[in-house]
C-alpha positions in Angstrom: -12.0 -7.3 28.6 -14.2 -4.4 27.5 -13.3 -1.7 26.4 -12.7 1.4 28.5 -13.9 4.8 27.8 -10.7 6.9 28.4 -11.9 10.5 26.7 -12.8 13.7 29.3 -15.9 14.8 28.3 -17.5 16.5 31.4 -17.1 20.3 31.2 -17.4 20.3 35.3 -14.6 18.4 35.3 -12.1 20.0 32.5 -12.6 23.3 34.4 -11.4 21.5 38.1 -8.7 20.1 36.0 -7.5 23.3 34.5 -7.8 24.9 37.5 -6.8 22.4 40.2 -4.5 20.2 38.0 -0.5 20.4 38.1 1.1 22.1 35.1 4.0 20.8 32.8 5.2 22.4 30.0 7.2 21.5 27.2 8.5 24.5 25.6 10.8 22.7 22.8 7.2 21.1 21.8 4.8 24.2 22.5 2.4 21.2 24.6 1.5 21.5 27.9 -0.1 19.0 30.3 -2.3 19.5 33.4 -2.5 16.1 35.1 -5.1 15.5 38.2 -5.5 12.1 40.1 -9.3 11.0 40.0 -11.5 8.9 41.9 -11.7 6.0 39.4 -10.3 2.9 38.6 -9.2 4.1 34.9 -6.9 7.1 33.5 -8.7 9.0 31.4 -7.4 11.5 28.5 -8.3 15.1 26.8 -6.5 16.3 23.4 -7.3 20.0 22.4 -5.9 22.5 20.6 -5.3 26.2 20.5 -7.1 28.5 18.0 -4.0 28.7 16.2 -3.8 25.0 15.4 -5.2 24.9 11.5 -6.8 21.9 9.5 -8.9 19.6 10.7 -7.6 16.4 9.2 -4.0 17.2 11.2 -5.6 17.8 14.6 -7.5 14.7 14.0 -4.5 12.7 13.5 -2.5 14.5 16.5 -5.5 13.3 18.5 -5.9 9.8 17.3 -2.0 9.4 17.6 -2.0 10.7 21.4 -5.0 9.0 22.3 -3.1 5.4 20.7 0.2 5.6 22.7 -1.9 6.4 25.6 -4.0 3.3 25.4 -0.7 1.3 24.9 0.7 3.4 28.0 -2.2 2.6 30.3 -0.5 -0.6 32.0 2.8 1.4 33.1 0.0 3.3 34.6 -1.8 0.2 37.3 -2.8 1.5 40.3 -3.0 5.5 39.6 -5.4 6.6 37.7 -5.1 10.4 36.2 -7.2 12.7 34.2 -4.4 14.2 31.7 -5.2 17.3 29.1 -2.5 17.9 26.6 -3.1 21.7 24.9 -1.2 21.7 21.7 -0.4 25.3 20.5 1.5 25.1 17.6 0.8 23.7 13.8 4.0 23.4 12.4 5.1 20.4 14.2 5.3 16.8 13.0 4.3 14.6 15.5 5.3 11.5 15.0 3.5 7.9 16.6 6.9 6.9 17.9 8.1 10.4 19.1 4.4 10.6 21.0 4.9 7.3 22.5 8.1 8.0 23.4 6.8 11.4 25.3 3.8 9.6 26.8 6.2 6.6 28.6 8.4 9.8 30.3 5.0 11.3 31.3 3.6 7.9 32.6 6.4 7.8 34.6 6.6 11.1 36.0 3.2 11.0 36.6 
């Protein structure tokens, strides 16, 4: 099986995502996630951060982490595909691979 390409990367498309996409928020975790069902046959997935969030090497590991549970996620996820954006606002937060994965089943599911 190849692999997909599951990263946003169309600004047309982040904007109608921000804009037309449902809203959670997580306030214990200062995250919040605008979800939107798209017109594919795969879920695809946007990390960023707010200005706030400092060093490069951490938001590269928050990224890499969400993006890894998400790829393991994908099969509780058959049949719906969904653009998701996560917007992390706060630095001093260990995020943990087990703690993300943990967050990313609940979402799959709610989703």
């Amino acid at each position: 099986m190849r692999k997909r390409n599951i990263s946003l990367k169309s600004k047309v498309e982040i904007q109608k995502i921000f804009k037309e996409g449902n809203l959670i928020r997580f306030s214990n975790l200062n995250l919040k996630m605008f979800c939107k069902s798209n017109h594919l046959i795969y879920s695809r997935l946007l990390v960023t951060f707010s200005k706030g969030f400092r060093g490069a090497v951490k938001r590269n590991r928050v990224r890499r982490l969400f993006k890894e549970a998400f790829r393991k996620r994908l099969e509780l996820s058959e049949g719906r595909a969904v653009d998701i954006i996560f917007v992390i606002s706060y630095n001093r937060l260990n995020f943990t691979y087990f703690g993300i994965e943990s967050l990313m089943k609940s979402l799959v599911l709610m989703v």
